[in-house]
N, C-alpha and C positions, 0 to 999 in steps of 0.2 A: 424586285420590280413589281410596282402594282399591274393590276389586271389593266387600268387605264392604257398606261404607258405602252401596255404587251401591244393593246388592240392600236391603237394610235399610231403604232411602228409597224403596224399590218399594214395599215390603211396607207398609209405613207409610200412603203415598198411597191404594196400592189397597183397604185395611183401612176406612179414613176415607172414602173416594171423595173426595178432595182431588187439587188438581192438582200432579204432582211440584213444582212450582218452591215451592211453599207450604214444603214438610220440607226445612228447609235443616240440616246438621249438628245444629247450636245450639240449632234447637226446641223449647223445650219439649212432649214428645207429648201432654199433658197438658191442661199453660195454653194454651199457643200453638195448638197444633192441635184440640185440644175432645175427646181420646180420653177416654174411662170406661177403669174397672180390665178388663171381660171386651174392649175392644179390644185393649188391653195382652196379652193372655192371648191372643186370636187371632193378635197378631201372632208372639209368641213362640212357638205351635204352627207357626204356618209357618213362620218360623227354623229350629226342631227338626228340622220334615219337608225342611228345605230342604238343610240342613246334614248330618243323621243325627246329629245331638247333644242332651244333656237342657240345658236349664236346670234350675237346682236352684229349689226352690220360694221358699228365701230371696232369691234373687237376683231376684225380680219386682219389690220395692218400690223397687230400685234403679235401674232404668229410668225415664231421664228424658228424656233427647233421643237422638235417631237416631245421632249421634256416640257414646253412652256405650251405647247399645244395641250397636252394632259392635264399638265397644273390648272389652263383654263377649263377644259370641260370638266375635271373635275371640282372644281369652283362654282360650277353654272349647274353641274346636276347637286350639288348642296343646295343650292339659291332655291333651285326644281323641287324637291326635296322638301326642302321649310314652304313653300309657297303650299303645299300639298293638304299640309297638317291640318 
């Protein structure tokens, strides 16, 4: 499991007050775990502040499970990354 995924499935548990073992990759943060749109939006501030990267605002409705949350920041801190150089 990347270090992504680990922090991403913190951030997700602790936001919900759920027990890690509940946000397994695959979750829907949604259906499966009972997140509203402004936990999505908390979670993703802590991502940001976690990371030092933006999400873009379109990129919110895109997040669906803890796996595709990952795969996005870790896509955005590459982009971060190359912009850097």
């Amino acid at each position: 499991m990347s270090d992504t995924i680990a922090v991403v499935r913190d951030i997700v548990a602790d936001t919900l007050a759920i027990p890690l073992e509940q946000v397994t990759p695959r979750a829907n943060i949604i259906d499966d775990l009972g997140a509203d749109s402004l936990d999505v939006v908390e979670m993703v501030i802590r991502a940001e502040e976690r990371w030092r990267i933006k999400v873009p605002d379109r990129d919110l409705s895109t997040i669906e499970t803890a796996q595709g949350f990952a795969d996005l920041l870790d896509c955005l801190m590459a982009e971060t990354a190359g912009a850097r150089r």
